[in-house]
C-alpha positions in Angstrom: -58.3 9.0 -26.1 -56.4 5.5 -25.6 -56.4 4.4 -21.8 -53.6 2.1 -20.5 -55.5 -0.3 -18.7 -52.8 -2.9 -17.7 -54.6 -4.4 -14.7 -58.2 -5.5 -14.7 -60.5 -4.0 -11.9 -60.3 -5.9 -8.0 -63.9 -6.5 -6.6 -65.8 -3.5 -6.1 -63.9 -1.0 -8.4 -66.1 1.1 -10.7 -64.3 2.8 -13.6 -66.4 5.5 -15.4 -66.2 7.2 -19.4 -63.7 9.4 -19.7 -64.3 12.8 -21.9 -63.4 12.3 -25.5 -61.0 15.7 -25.5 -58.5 16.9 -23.1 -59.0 21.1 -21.0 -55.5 21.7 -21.3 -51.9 20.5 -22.3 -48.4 20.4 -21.0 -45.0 19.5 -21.5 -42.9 17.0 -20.1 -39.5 18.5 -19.0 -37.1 15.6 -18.5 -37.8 11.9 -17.4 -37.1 10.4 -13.5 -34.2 7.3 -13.6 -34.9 5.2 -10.5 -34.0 1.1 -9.7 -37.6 0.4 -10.3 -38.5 -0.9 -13.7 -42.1 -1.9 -12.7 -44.6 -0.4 -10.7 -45.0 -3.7 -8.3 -41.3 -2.7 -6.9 -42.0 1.0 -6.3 -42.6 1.6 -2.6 -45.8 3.1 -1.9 -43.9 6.4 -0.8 -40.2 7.4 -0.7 -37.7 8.2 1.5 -35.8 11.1 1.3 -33.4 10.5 4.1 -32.9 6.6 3.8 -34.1 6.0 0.0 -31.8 5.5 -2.8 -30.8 8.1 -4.9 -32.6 8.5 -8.5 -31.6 11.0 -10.8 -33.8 13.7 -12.4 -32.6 14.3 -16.3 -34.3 17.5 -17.3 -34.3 18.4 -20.7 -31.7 20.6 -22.4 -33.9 23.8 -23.0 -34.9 24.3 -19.8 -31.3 24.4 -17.9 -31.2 27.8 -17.2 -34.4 27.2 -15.3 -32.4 25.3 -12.1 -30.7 28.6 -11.6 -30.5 28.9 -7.7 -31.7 25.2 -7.3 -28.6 23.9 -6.1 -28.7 26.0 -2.8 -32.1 24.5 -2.1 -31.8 21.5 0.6 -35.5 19.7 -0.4 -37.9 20.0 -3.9 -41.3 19.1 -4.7 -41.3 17.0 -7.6 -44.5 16.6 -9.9 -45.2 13.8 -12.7 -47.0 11.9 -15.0 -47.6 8.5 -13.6 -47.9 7.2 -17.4 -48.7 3.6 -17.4 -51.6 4.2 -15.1 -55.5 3.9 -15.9 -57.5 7.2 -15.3 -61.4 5.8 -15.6 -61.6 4.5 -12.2 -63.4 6.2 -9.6 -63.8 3.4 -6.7 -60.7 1.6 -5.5 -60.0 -1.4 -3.8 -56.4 -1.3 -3.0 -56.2 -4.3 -0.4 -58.3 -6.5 -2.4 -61.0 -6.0 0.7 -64.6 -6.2 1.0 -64.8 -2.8 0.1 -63.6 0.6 -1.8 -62.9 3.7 -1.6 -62.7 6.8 -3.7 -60.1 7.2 -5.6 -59.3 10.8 -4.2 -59.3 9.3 -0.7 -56.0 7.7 -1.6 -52.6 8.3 -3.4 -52.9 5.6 -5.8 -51.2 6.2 -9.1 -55.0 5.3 -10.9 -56.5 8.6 -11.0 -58.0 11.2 -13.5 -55.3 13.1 -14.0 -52.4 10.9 -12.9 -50.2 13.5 -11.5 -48.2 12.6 -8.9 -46.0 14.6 -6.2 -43.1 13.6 -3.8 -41.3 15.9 -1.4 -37.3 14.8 -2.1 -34.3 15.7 -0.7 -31.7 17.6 -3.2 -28.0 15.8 -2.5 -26.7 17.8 -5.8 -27.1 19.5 -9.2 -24.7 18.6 -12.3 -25.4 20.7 -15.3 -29.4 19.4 -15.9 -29.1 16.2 -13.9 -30.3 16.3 -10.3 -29.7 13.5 -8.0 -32.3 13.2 -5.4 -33.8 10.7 -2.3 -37.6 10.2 -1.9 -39.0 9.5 -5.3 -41.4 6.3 -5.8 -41.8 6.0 -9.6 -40.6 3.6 -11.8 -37.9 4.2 -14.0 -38.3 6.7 -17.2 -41.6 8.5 -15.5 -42.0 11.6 -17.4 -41.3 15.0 -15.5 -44.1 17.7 -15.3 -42.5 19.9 -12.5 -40.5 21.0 -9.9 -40.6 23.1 -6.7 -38.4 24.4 -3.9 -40.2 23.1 -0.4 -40.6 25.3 2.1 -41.4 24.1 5.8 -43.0 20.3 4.5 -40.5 18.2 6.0 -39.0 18.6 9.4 
């Protein structure tokens, strides 16, 4: 398995071996188009009320399954946070004196780097849904999406 490993570990980051073969697959289902083209200009979580709107291009075959999305006022959206590393295990995100697990934060350098946002649905145009709330650069690959039921206020 190839690693991206863009960023060389801060003080006091461990990485660890990855396994050699992967426990299951999946399938991306469309790609996320936001203003960010690098991960430095993401914000650290979106805004679904005041954040800009990003579009959510879902691939052809699966159009019939948005049937009944467009009534639906928020979604949970799942993806692949692609360009990050998955070996490391201890994190120092404020370049402190110290670190921290890495599932004791929502950094996008994780195992599995699956990532979730809670968004706000403005509208549905064939298989293109334009959204508020996402945090992912632009092109992210889509795993998933979800109605939300009683997240957000």
């Amino acid at each position: 398995m190839t690693l991206i490993a863009p960023d060389p570990l801060r003080p006091h980051e461990e990485c660890v071996p990855v396994p050699e073969a992967f426990d299951a697959g999946l399938w991306f289902i469309g790609r996320i188009r936001t203003p960010w083209t690098q991960r430095a200009d993401c914000p650290r979580r979106g805004d679904p009320e005041n954040g800009p709107d990003c579009r959510i291009e879902l691939d052809a075959r699966w159009h019939s399954a948005l049937g009944g999305v467009a009534g639906k006022d928020r979604m949970q959206v799942l993806y692949w946070m692609h360009l990050s590393r998955r070996d490391i295990v201890r994190q120092n995100p404020s370049f402190g004196d110290g670190s921290l697990g890495t599932f004791a934060l929502r950094s996008p350098l994780r195992p599995n780097p699956i990532a979730s946002s809670l968004v706000r649905l403005l509208h549905v145009e064939g298989i293109v849904l334009t959204v508020r709330g996402l945090d992912c650069i632009d092109g992210t690959p889509l795993v998933d999406l979800k109605p939300e039921f009683g997240l957000l206020p």
